[in-house]
SEKOLVO-644064 format. One line per 10 residues: their letters; for each residue y, x, z of N, C-alpha, C. Coordinates in nm, 3 decimals. Atoms other than C-alpha are relative to their C-alpha. Layout:
a	Y/X/Z/Y/X/Z/Y/X/Z  ...;
***
This chain:
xxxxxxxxxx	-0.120/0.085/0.000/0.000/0.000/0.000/0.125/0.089/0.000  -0.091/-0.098/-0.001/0.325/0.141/-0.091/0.152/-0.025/0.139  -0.032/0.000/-0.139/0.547/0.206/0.206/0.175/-0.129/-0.062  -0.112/0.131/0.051/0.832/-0.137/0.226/0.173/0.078/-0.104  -0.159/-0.041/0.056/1.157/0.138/0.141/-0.020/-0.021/-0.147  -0.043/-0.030/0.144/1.030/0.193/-0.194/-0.043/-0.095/-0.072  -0.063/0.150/0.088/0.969/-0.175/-0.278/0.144/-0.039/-0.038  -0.151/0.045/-0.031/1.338/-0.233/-0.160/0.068/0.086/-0.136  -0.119/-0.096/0.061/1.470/0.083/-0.368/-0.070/-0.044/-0.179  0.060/0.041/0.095/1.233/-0.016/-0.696/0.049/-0.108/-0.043;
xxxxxxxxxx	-0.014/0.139/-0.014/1.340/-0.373/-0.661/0.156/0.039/-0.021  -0.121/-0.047/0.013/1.712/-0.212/-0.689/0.019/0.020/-0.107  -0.019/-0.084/0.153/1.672/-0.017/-0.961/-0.058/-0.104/-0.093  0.025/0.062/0.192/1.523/-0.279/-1.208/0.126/-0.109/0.053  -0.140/0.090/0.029/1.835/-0.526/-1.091/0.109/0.054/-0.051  -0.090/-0.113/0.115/2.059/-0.245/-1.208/-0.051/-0.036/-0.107  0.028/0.025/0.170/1.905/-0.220/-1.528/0.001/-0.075/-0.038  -0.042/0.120/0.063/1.902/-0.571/-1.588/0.134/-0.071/0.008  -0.157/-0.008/0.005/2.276/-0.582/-1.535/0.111/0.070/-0.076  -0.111/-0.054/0.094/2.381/-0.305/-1.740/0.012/-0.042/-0.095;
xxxxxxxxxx	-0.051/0.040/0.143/2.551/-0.324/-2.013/-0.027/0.081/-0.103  0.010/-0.001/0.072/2.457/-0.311/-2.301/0.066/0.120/-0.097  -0.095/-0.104/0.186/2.551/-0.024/-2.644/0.068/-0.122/-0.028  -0.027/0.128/0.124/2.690/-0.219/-2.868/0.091/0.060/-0.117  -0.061/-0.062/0.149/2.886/-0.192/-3.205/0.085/-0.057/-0.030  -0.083/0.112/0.049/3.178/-0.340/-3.352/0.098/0.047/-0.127  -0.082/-0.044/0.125/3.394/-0.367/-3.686/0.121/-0.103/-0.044  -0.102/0.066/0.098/3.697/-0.513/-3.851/-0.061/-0.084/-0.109  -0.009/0.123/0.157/3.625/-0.818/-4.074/0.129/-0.074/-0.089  -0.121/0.105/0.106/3.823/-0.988/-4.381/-0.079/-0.064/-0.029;
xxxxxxxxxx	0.048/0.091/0.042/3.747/-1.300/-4.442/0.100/-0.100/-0.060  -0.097/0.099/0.018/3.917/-1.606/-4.583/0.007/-0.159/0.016  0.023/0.145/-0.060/4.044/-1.964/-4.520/0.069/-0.053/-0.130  -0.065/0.078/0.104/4.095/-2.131/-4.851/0.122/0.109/-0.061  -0.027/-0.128/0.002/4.363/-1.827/-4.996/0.028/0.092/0.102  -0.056/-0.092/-0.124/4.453/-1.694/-4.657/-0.074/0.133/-0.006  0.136/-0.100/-0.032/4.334/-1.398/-4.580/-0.022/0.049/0.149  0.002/0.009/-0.157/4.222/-1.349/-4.225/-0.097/0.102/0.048  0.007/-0.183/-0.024/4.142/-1.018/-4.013/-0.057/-0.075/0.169  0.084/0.031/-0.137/3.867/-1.075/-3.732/-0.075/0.104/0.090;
xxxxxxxxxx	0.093/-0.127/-0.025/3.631/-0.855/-3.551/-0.111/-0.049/0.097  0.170/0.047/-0.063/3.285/-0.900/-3.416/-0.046/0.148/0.023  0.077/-0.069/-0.116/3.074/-0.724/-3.168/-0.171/-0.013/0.032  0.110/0.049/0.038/2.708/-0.709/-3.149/-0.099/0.124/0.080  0.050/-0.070/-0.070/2.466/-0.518/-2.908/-0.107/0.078/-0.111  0.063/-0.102/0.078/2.306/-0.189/-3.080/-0.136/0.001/-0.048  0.147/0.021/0.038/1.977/-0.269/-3.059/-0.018/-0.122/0.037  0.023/0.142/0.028/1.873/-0.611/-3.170/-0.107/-0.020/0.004  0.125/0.067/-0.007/1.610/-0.791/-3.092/-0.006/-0.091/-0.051  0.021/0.148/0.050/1.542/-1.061/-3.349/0.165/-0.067/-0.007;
xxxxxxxxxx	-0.124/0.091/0.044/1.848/-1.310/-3.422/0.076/-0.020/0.162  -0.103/-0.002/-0.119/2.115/-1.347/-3.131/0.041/-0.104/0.026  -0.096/0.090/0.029/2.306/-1.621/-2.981/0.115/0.066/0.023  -0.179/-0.076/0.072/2.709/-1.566/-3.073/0.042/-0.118/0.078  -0.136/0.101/-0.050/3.011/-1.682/-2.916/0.094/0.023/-0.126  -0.122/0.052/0.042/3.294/-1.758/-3.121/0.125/0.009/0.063  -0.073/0.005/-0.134/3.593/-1.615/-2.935/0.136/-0.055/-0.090  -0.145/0.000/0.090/3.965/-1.745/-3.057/0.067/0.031/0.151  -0.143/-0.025/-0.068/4.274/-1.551/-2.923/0.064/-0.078/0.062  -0.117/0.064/-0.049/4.548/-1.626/-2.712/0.124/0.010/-0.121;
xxxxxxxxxx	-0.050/0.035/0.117/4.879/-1.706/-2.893/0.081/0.105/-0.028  -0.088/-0.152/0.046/4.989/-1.315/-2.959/-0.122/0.020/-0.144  0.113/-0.057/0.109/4.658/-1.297/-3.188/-0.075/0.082/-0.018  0.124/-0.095/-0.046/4.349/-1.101/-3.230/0.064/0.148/0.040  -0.083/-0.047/-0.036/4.471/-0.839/-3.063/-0.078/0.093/0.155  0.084/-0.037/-0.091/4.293/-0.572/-2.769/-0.027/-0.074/0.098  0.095/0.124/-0.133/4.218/-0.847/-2.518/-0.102/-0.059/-0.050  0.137/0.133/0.017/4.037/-1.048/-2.705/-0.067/0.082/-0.049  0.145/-0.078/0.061/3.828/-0.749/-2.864/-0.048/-0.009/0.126  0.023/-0.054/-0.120/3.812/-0.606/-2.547/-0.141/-0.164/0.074;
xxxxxxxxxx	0.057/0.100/-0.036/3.670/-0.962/-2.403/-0.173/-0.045/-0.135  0.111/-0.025/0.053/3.422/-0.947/-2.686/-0.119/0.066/-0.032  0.111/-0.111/-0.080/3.267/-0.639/-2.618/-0.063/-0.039/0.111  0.101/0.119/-0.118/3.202/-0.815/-2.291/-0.134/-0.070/-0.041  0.088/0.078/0.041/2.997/-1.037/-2.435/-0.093/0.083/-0.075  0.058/-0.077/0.007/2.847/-0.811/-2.648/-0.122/0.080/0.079  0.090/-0.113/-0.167/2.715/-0.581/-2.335/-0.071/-0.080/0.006  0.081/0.097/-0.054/2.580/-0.911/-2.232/-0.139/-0.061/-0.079  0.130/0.032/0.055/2.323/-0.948/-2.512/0.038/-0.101/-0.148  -0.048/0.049/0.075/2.567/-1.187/-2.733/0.030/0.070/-0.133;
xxxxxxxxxx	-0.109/-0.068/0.124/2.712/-1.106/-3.104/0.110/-0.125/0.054  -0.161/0.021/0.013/3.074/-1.185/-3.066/0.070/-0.022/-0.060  -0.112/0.036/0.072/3.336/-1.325/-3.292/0.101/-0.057/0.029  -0.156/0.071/-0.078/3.709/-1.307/-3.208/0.035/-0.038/-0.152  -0.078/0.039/0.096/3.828/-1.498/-3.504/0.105/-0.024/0.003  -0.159/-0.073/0.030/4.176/-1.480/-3.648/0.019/-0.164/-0.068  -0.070/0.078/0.024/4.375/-1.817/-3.665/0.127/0.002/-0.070  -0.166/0.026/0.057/4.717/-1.681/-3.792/0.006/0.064/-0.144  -0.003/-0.069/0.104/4.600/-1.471/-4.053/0.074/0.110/0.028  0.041/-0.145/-0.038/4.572/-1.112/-4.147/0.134/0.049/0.025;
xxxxxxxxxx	-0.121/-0.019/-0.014/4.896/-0.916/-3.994/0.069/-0.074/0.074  -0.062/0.067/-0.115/5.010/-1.200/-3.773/-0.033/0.050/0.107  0.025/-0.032/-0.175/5.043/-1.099/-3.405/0.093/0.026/0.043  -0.112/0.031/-0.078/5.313/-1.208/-3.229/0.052/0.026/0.099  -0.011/-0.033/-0.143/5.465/-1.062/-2.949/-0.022/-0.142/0.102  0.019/0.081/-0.096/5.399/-1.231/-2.611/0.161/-0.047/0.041  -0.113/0.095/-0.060/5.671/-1.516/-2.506/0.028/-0.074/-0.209  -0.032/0.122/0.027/5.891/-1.701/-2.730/-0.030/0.038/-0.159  0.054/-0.005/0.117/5.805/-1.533/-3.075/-0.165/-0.069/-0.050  0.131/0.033/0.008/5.425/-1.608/-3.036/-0.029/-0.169/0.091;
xxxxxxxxxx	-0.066/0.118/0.038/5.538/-1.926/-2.923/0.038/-0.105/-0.125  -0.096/0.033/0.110/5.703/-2.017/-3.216/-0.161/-0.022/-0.107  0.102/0.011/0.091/5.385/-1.917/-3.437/-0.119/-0.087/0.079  0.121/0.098/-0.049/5.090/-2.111/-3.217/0.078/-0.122/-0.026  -0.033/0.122/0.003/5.323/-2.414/-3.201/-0.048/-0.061/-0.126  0.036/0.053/0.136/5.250/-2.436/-3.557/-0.153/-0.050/-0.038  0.073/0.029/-0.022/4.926/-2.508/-3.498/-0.056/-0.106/0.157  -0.034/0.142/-0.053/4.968/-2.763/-3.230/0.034/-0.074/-0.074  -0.038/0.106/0.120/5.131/-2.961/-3.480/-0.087/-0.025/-0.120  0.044/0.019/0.102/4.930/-2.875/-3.756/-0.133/0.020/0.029;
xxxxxxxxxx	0.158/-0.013/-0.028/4.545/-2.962/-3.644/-0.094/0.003/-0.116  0.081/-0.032/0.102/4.416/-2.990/-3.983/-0.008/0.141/-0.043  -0.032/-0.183/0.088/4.507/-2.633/-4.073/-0.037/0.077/0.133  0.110/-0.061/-0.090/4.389/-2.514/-3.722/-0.139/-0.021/-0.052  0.111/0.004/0.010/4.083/-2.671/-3.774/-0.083/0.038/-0.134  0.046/-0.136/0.130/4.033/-2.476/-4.088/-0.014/0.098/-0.040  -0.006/-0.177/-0.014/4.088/-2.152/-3.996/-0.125/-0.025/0.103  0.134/-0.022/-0.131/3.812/-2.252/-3.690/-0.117/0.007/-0.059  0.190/0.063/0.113/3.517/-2.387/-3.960/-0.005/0.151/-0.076  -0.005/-0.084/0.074/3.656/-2.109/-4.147/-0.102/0.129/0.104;
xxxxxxxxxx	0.088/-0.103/-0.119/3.552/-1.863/-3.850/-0.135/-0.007/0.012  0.142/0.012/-0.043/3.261/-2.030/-3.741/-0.130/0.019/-0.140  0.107/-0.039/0.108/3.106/-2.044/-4.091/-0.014/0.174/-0.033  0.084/-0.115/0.038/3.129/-1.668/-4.149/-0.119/0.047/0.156  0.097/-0.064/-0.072/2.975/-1.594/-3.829/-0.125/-0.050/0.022  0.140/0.058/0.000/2.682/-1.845/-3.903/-0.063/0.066/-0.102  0.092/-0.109/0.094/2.618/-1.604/-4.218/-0.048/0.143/0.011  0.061/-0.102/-0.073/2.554/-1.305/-3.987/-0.155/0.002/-0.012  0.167/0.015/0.042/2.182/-1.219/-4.043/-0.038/0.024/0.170  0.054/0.000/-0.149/2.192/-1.125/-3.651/0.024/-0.118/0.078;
xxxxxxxxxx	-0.053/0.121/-0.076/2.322/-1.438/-3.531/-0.141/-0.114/-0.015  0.091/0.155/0.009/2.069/-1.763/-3.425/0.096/-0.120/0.019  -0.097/0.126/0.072/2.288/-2.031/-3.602/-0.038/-0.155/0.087  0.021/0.135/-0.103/2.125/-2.289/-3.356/0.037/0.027/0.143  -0.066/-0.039/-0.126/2.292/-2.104/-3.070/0.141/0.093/0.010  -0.123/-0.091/0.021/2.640/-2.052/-3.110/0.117/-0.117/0.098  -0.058/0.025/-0.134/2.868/-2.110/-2.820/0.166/-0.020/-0.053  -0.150/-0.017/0.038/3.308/-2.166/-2.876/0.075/0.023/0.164  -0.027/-0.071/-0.135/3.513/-1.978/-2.605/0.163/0.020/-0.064  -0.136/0.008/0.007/3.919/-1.950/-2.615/0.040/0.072/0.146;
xxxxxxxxxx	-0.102/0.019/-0.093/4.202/-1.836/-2.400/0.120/-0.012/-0.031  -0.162/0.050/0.023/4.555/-1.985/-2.340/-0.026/-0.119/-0.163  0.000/0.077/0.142/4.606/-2.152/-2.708/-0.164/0.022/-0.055  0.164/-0.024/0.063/4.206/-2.016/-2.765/-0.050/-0.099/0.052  0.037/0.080/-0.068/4.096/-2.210/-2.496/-0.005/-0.162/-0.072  -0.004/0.114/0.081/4.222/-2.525/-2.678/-0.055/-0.026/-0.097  0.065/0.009/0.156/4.135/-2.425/-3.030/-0.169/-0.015/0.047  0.112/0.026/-0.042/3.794/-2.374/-2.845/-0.050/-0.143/-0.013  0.003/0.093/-0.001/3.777/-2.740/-2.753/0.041/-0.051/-0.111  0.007/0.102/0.135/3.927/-2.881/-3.094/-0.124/0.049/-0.059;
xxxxxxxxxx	0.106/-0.026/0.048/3.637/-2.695/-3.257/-0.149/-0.092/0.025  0.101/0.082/-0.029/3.347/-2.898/-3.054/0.064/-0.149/-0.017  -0.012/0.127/0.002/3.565/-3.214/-3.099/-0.009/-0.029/-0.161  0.038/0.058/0.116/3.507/-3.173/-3.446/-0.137/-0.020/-0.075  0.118/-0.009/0.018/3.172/-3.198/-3.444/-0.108/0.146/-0.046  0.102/-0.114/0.051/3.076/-2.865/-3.542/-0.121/0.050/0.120  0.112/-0.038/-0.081/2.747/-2.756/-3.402/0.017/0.121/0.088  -0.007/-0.111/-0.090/2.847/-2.549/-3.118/-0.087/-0.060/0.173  0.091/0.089/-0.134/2.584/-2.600/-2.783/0.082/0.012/0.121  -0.124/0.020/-0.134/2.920/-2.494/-2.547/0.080/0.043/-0.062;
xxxxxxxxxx	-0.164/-0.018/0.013/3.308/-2.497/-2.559/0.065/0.020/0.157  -0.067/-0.069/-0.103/3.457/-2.279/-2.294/0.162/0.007/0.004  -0.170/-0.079/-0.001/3.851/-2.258/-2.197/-0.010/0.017/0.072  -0.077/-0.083/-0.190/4.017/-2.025/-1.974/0.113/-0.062/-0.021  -0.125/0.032/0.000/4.345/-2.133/-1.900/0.072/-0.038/-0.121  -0.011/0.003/0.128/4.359/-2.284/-2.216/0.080/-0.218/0.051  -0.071/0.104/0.005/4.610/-2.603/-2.320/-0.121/-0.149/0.000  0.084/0.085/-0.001/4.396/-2.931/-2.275/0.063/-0.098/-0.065  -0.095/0.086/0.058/4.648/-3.168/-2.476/-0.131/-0.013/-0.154  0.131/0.027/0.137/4.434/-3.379/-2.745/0.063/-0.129/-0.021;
xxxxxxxxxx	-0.064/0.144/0.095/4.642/-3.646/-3.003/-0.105/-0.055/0.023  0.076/0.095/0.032/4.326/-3.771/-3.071/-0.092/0.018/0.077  0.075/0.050/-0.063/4.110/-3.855/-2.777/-0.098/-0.041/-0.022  0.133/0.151/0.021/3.869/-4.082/-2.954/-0.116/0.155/-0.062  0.095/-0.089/0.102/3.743/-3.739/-3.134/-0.108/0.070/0.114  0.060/-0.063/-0.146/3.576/-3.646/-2.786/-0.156/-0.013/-0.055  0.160/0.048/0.016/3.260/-3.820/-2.914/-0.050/0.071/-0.124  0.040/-0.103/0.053/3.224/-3.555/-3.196/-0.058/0.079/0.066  0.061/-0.132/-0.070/3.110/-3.317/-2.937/-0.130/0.011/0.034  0.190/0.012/-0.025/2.713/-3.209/-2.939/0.004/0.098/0.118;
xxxxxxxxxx	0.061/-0.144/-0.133/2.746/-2.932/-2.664/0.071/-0.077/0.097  -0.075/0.049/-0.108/2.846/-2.945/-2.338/0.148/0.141/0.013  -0.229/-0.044/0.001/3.270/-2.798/-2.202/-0.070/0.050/0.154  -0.043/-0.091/-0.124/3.321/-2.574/-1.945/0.146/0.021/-0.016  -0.125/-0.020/0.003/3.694/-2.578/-1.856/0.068/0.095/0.142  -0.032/-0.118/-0.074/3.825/-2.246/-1.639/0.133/-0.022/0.005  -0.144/0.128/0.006/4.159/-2.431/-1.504/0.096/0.102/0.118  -0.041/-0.071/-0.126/4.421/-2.230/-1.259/0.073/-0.172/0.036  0.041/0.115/-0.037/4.478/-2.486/-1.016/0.184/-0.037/0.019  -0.127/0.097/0.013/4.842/-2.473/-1.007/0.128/0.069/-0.099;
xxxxxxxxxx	-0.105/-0.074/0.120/4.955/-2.357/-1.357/0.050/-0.123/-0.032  -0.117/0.051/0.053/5.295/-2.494/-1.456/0.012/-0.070/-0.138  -0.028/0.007/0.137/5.216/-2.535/-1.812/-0.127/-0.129/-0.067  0.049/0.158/0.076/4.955/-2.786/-1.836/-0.057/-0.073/0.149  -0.048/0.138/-0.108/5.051/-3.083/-1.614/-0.123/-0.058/0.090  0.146/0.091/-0.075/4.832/-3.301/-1.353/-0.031/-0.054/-0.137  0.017/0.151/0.111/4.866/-3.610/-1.628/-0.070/0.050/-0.119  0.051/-0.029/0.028/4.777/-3.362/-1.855/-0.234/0.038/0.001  0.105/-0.019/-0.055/4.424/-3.268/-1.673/-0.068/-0.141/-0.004  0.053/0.165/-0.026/4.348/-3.668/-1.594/0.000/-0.005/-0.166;
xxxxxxxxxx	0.056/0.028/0.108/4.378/-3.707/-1.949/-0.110/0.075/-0.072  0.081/-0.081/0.033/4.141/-3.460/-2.017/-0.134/-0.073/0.041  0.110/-0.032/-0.082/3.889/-3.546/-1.754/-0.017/-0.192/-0.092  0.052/0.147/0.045/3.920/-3.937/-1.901/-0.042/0.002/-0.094  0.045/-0.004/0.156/3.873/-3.835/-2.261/-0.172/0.040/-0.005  0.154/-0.057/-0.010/3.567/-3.654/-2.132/-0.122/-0.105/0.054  0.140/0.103/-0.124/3.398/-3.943/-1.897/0.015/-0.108/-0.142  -0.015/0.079/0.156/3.506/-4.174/-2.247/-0.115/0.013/-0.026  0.082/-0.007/0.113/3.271/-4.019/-2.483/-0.101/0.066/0.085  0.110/-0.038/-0.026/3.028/-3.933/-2.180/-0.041/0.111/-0.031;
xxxxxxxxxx	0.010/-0.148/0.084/3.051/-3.556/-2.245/-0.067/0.064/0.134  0.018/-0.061/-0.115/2.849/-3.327/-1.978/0.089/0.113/0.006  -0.098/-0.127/-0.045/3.136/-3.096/-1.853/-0.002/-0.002/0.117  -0.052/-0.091/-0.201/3.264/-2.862/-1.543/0.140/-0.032/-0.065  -0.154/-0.050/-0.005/3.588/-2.862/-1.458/0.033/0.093/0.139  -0.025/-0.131/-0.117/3.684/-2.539/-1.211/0.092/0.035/0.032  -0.110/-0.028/-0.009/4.012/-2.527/-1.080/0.002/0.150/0.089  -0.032/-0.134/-0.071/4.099/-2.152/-0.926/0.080/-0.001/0.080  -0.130/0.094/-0.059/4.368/-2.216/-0.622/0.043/0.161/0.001  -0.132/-0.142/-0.029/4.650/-1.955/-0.631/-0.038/0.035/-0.133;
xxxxxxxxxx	-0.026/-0.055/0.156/4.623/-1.938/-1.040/0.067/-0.067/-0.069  -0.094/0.077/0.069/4.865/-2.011/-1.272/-0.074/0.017/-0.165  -0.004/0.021/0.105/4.883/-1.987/-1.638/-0.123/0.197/-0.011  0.010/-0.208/0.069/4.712/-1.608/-1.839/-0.083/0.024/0.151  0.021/-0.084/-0.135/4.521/-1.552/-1.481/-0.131/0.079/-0.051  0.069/-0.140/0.000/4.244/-1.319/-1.643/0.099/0.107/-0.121  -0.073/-0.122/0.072/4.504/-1.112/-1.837/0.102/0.078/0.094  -0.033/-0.139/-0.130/4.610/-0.803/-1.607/0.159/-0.005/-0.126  -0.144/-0.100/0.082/4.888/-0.736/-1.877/0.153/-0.057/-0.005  -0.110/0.056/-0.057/5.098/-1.040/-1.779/0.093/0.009/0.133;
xxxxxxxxxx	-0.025/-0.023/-0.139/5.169/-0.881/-1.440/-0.024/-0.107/0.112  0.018/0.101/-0.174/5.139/-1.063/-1.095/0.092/-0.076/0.060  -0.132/0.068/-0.031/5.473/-1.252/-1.058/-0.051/-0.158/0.002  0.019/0.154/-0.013/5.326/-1.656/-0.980/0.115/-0.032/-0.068  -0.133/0.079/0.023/5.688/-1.745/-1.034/0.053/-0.021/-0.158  -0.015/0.017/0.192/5.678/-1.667/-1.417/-0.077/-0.129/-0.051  0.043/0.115/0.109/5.423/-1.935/-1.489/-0.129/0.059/-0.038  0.113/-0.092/0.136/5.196/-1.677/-1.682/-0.047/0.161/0.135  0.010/-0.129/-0.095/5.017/-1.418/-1.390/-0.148/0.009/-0.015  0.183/-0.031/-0.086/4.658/-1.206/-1.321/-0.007/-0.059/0.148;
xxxxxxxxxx	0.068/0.042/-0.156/4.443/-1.317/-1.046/-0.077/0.015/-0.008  0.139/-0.068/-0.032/4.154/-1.130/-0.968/-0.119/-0.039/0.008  0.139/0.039/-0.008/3.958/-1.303/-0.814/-0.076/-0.142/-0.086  0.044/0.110/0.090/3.985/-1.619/-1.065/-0.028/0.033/-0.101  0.043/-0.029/0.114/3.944/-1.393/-1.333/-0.152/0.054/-0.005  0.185/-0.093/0.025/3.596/-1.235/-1.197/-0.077/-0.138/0.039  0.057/0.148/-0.024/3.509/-1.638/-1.057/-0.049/-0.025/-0.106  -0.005/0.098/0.182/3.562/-1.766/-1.461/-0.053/0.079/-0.030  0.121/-0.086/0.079/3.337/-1.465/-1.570/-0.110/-0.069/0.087  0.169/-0.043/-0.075/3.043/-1.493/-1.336/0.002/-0.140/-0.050;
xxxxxxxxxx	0.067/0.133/0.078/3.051/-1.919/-1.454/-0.004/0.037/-0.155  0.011/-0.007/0.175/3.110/-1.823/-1.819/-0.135/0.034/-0.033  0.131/-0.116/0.041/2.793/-1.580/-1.790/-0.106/-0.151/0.029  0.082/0.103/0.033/2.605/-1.897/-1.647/0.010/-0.124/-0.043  -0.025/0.131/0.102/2.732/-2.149/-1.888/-0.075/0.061/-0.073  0.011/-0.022/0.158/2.631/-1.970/-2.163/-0.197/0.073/0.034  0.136/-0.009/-0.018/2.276/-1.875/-1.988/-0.042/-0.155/-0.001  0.032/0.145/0.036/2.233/-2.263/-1.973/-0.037/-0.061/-0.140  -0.011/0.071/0.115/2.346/-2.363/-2.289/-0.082/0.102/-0.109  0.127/-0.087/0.096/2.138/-2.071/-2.470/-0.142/0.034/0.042;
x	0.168/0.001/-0.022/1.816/-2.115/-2.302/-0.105/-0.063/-0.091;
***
């Protein structure tokens, strides 16, 4: 019988290893949305085993841009292929505040032409030869977060739609019942920018069309709370928070172990 330490220390070492992370690989894509031309990048663990499930990541509203790679490598490590797809097209990327502002708004207003750059996304990364096209997940932050959610309200075959701190505002409500996956919504609990009335309409659109969702509010988060690069000021509106940003990982990791089992 082997003596109890070196069960304990054995029993260590393979939970390590099944925690690390992952090689992985990643490249610059061009693709297009009807003439646009649009500049993405995908991520994809080095050694593949057979077909993958993929997230689908869309930017916040500065545009693909080192966070959201960065956040795709994440996933990556984790065993996922990754796709941060590119909503503004190739060369857009807007500084943060009222310029990148200016360009997402245009897509608030204009949902048909969002939701064409999203199909647009999601179809190249269903022609990945590593990707398993029956397990492909939609994930956002800030303005991603949203586009996330219009994506499953348009019926496209995604088995989850994740926002972080992403806008929950939806003209069309009734489109809820398009959705085949289930919503995970990663909410700071007292960001400025999208309202109680906002949230209630959310949570009604969802009990409507009978959708299985979370909703996870974070207390002491506002707007941007897993982006370190907005600084720590609550009073802006737009701040990191630590521990809501490592909370909304550790559920993201088991949403997406759920919904890809």
């Amino acid at each position: 019988m082997q003596p109890h330490w070196l069960t304990v220390t054995l029993g260590m070492l393979l939970l390590a290893l099944s925690q690390a992370a992952l090689a992985v690989k990643g490249e610059v894509v061009n693709y297009k949305q009807g003439d646009t031309e649009l500049e993405g990048y995908v991520v994809w663990p080095d050694k593949l085993d057979g077909k993958r499930p993929a997230v689908l990541i869309v930017h916040d509203w500065t545009g693909v841009g080192d966070y959201v790679k960065g956040r795709a490598k994440q996933l990556a490590e984790l065993g996922y292929v990754a796709f941060a797809a590119d909503i503004y097209g190739k060369g857009i990327r807007p500084a943060f505040g009222p310029e990148a502002s200016k360009v997402s708004g245009q897509y608030y207003k204009d949902r048909p032409l969002l939701h064409a750059r999203l199909s647009a996304g999601l179809d190249w990364l269903k022609s990945r030869k590593e990707v398993n096209t029956d397990k492909i997940a939609s994930m956002g932050y800030c303005f991603g977060g949203m586009a996330a959610l219009e994506l499953a309200r348009l019926g496209a075959p995604v088995v989850g739609a994740i926002s972080f701190h992403g806008n929950l505002s939806n003209p069309t409500p009734e489109t809820a019942k398009n959705i085949k996956g289930k919503v995970l919504v990663l909410h700071g609990a007292i960001d400025p920018f999208v309202k109680p009335e906002q949230v209630d309409g959310f949570m009604k659109e969802m009990n409507a069309a009978n959708i299985d969702y979370q909703f996870i509010a974070y207390s002491g988060a506002v707007h941007s709370f897993t982006q370190p690069h907005v600084g720590t000021d609550i009073s802006k509106g737009t701040a990191y928070n630590a521990n809501a940003d490592r909370r909304s990982f550790d559920a993201m990791k088991l949403f997406l172990t759920e919904v890809f089992q």
